[in-house]
Structures are given as C-alpha cells and as structure tokens.
N, C-alpha and C positions, 0 to 999 in steps of 0.2 A: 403560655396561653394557646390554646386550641387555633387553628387556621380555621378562616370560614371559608365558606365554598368560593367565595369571589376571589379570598387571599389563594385558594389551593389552584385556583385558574387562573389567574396571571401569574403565579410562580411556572406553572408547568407550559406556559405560553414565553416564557422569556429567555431569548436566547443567548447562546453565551458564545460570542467570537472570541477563539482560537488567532494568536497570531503563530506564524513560523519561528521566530524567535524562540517564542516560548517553547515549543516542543523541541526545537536544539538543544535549549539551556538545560529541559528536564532531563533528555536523553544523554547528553553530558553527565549531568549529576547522578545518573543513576549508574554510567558505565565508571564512574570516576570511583563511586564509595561502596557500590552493592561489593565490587570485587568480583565478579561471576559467581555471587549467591541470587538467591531468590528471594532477600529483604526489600524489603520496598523502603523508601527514599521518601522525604515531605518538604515541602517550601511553601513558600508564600506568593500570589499572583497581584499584580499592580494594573491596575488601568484605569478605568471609568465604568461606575454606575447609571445608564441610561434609565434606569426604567424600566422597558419593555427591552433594553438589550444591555448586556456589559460587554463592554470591550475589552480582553487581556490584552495587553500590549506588550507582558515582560513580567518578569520573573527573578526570583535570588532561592538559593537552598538554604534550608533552618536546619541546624545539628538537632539529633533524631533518632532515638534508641529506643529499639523496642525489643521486648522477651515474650515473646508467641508461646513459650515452652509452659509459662506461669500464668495461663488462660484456665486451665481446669474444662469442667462441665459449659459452663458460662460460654465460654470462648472470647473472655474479655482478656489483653494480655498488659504487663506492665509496662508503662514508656516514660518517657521525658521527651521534651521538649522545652527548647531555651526559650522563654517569653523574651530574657531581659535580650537575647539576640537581635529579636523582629523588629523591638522601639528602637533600638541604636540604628540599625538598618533603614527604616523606616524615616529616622531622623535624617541619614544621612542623601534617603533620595529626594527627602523635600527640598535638600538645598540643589537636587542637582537636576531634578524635574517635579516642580510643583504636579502638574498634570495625573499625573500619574501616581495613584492612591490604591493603599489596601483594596483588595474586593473579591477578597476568597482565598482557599488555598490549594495544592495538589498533593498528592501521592502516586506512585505506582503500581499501587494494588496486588492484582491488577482485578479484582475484585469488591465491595465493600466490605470494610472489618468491623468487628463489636466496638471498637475503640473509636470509631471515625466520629460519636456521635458524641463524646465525652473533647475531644481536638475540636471539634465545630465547637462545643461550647465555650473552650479556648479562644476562638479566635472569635466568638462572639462579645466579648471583651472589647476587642478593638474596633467592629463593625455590627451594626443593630441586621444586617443579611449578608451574612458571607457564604458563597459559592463553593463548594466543593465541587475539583475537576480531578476525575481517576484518569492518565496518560498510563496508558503502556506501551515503555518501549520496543517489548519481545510482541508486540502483535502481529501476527502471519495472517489478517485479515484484510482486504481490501477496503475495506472503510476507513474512516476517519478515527485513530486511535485516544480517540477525546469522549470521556463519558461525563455530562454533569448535575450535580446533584442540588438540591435543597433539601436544608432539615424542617420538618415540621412537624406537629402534633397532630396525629390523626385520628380522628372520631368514627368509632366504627358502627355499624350500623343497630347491633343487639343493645344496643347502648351501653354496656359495658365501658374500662376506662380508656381512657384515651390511650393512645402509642405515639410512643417518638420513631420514627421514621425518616426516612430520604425520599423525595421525588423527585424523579426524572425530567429535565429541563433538555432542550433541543439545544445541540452545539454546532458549531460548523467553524472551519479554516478560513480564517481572509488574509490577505497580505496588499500592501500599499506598494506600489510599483518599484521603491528602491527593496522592497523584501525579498518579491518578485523575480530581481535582477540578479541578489544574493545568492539564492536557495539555488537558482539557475545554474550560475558559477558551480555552486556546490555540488551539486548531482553532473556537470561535467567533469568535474575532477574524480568523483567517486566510480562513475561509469560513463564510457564512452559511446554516445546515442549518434553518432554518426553513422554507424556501421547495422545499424537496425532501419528495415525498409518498413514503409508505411502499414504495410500489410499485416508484418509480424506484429508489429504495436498496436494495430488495432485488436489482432486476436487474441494476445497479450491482455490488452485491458477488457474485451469481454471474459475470457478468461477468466479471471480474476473477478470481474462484478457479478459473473453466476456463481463462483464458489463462495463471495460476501451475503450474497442473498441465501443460498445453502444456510450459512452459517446463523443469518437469521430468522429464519423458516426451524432450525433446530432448536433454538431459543424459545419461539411461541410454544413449538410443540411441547419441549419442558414443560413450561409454564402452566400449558393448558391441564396438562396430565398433573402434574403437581395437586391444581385449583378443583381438580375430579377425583383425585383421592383424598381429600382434605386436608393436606399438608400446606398451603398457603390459603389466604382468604382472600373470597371474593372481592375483586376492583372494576369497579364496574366503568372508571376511565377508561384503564385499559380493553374491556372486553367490546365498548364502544368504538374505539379508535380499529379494532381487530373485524367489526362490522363495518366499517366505514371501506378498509381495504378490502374486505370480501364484497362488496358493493363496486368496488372499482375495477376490477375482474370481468372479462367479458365473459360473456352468456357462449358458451361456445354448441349446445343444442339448437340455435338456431340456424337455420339455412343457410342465409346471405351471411354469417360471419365466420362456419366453417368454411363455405366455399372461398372466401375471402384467404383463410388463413389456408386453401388448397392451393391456390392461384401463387401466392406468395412465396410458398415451399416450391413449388413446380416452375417459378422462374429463377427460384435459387439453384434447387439443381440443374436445371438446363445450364447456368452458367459452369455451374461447377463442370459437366459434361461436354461442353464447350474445351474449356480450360485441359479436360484432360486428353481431349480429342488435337488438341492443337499441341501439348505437349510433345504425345506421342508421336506427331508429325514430324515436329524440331529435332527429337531425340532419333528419328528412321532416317532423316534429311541427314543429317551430322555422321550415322553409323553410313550410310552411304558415301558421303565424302572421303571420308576415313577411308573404305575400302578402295576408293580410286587413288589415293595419294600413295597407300601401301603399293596397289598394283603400279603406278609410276615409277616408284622409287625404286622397285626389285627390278624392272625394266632398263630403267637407268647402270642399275647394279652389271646389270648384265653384257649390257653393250659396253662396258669399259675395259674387260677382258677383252673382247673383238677386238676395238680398235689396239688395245695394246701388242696382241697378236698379230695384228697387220701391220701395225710399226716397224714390230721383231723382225716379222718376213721381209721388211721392203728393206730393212739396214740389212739382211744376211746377203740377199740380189744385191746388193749396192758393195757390199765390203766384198764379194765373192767375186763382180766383176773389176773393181780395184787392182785385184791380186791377177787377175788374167790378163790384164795391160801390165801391171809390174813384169810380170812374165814375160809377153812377147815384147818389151822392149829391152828388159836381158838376152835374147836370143838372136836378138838382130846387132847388139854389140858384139 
C-alpha cells in the first residue's frame, strides 16, 4: 500500500539510536566471516519501537549467503537467509530479556543492494516496520558509520506506477554510562591517548570533520548533477532540505560579516605569529646556552693539562731535591 505524505514524514522524522554495542557486535561479525573479502554480512537488531524513535540496544548475526555473480542486468543477486535461525533466536532472547524485540535489521553494504528490498519483505513477516541499518566497518569517514533506511512505496509525481523504494531516516550513537565506561577501556587498550596533547586532538578532530563534510559536499554534488542529466528523479524532500542549508549559510557580500570574518582571521594569525615569534625566541635562547656550555667545557678541557703539568713540574723539583740531600749526606759520611 502506497505511503501517504503524513506516513512518508514521520518515517523520514524518526530517528534511529545506534547503541556501541551494536556497532562492535557487527564489526565483530563482519571481521569474523567476511574473511578479508568484500561480502557483506546481515543480522537482526533488538531494541524498542518508540514511535518517533527506536532504540537498538543489541544485536545477534543470521547465516547469509549471497551470489552477486547471478544478478545479470537486474542487479538482483541470489541469497538465503535462515528464517527458521531468527524465531529460535528470537525465542531464545525473550526468555533472557523480554525488553528487547525485533525492530529491524543490518548489513554492511556498504551501500544499498537490489536484494535489500525482497530481505525487508522478509523480515516484514516478523514486524509490520522494520528498520534497515547499513554499518560499515571499512568506513574512513568521520561521521557516524550508521546509515538507516525505510521501505516504502513511492508515488511519483507523472502519476505513473508507484516504486518501492528506501528512505532515509536520521541516525545517531548513544550509549548509557556503563557503555560509556566500556568503549573507554576499549579505545585505551587499542590506542594509548596519554601521549597525545590537547592541541593535537583538537586538530586531529577538526581535521577529520572538514574531510566528513568534503565527503558530504561530494555526495550532493553527485546527486545534483545525476537529477540535471536525468538519470535520477526529482525529490523535492531532498532539494527542500538542500534550501533550507543554503539559507543557513551566511551572506558573506555584506559588510559587517566579511569584516567580521577579517577580524577573526586577523586575530588567528596574530596568534599564530605570536607563537612563532616566541618559538624562535626559545629555540635562539637554547642555541645560545648550548654555546656557553660547549665554550665551558673546552675551557675546563684545557686547564686540566695545566694543572697536570704543574703537578709533573712540582714532583721533578721535589724528587730532584730528594736526590741532592741523599747526596750531601753521602759525602759528609
């Protein structure tokens, strides 16, 4: 049945918390069975249906074979998938956490496939809305490696016939304080964050959140050029949401906010010139040290032959008048 415009706005308003758990478990199960191929891995996700939010809580893997090779033109490929796994599964965590209930499923994509939309029907069997969540573990992206989806039928605009489709639902990471504590432990065992100053880590995470925004600045740009050759069709969600960001954007032709953004550059680099003035200082201060320590030490070098020298001299006067008292008192016997 067709989504109506209310049902296609609270699906794409409903968001889907991510626990830490679960992105271990998958990353687990994907380094466990992929092997270092490039198959992608499927499970099932447990938590709560809120409404306007589902909570993953946790996760288990479903055996899961698929032949990408036997897609053809289509790009649909053959798979399996154990049904009779997920009810024994499924039985076995009501006795061990009522709470926690079907409410979607994942893979690692790390893309959508032709198949995803034939497994949602799957698992729509078990759940009248199950969630599709794409994790991928190889992501070298700074974001949140958590994409999630809804299946719906979508009514296009020439009125022509419907399409089954996926839309994009808002995701995001929470964890509960003992998760928190975990993932902590875990990332100090993995890497040692003692040894990294404030400084690095913050340039570190800017770093990385302008290369995430790069990455999805290339995404629209796709998209847009795609929607102007007519290879995708107009979404006029999406091209709303793409005004709403170009609207939040400052105006930067007006006066008072270049100057604004002059001001701001101009007391950045005063520090930076600051910083490099004062370096240079430390680093002349230190080469000067240095050279007084060196000229000590050659000085020291040198006076210790002297005195050795005047040592020598004062035993040869000393042992020479020895021998001239030995002498004149042979001669007086």
């Amino acid at each position: 049945m067709p989504a109506t415009t209310e049902e296609t706005l609270a699906l794409s308003q409903t968001l889907v918390q991510v626990h830490p758990l679960v992105l271990l478990s998958v990353a687990d199960h994907a380094s466990r069975s992929a092997g270092g191929s490039r198959k992608r891995v499927l499970g099932v996700l447990l938590g709560q249906d809120n409404g306007k939010t589902i909570n993953v809580a946790n996760s288990f893997a479903v055996p899961f074979e698929e032949d990408e090779s036997s897609g053809g033109a289509s790009g649909k490929s053959n798979w399996f998938l154990d049904h009779d796994y997920i009810e024994a599964m499924m039985a076995m965590y009501k006795k061990i956490n009522a709470r926690e209930k079907l409410v979607g499923w994942y893979h690692t994509g790390p893309r959508l496939r032709a198949s995803d939309q034939e497994i949602n029907d799957l698992m729509k069997q078990l759940i009248p809305r199950p969630v599709m969540v794409i994790v991928d573990p190889r992501s070298r992206d700074t974001g949140i490696p958590t994409d999630a989806y809804f299946a719906i039928e979508e009514i296009k605009d020439d009125g022509t016939a419907t399409q089954r489709t996926f839309l994009h639902a808002p995701s995001t990471i929470v964890a509960e304080e003992s998760e928190e504590i975990g993932v902590e432990h875990l990332l100090r065992d993995i890497r040692d964050t003692t040894t990294v100053g404030s400084l690095s880590s913050r340039v570190t995470h800017q770093l990385q959140s302008l290369r995430g925004l790069s990455s999805r600045l290339n995404e629209i740009k796709g998209y847009l050029e795609a929607v102007a050759r007519g290879d995708l069709p107009v979404n006029h969600q999406i091209i709303y949401n793409l005004q709403d960001i170009f609207n939040l954007l400052p105006d930067l032709d007006k006066s008072d906010s270049s100057k604004s953004f002059s001001i701001a550059q101009n007391d950045q680099l005063l520090v930076v010139y600051l910083s490099s003035l004062i370096r240079s200082v430390i680093a002349l201060h230190g080469l000067v040290n240095n050279r007084a320590e060196n000229a000590r030490g050659e000085e020291e070098q040198e006076e210790v032959p002297k005195e050795e020298k005047k040592e020598g001299a004062e035993g040869d006067a000393k042992e020479s008048g020895e021998k001239g008292d030995a002498k004149k008192k042979d001669g007086k016997s």
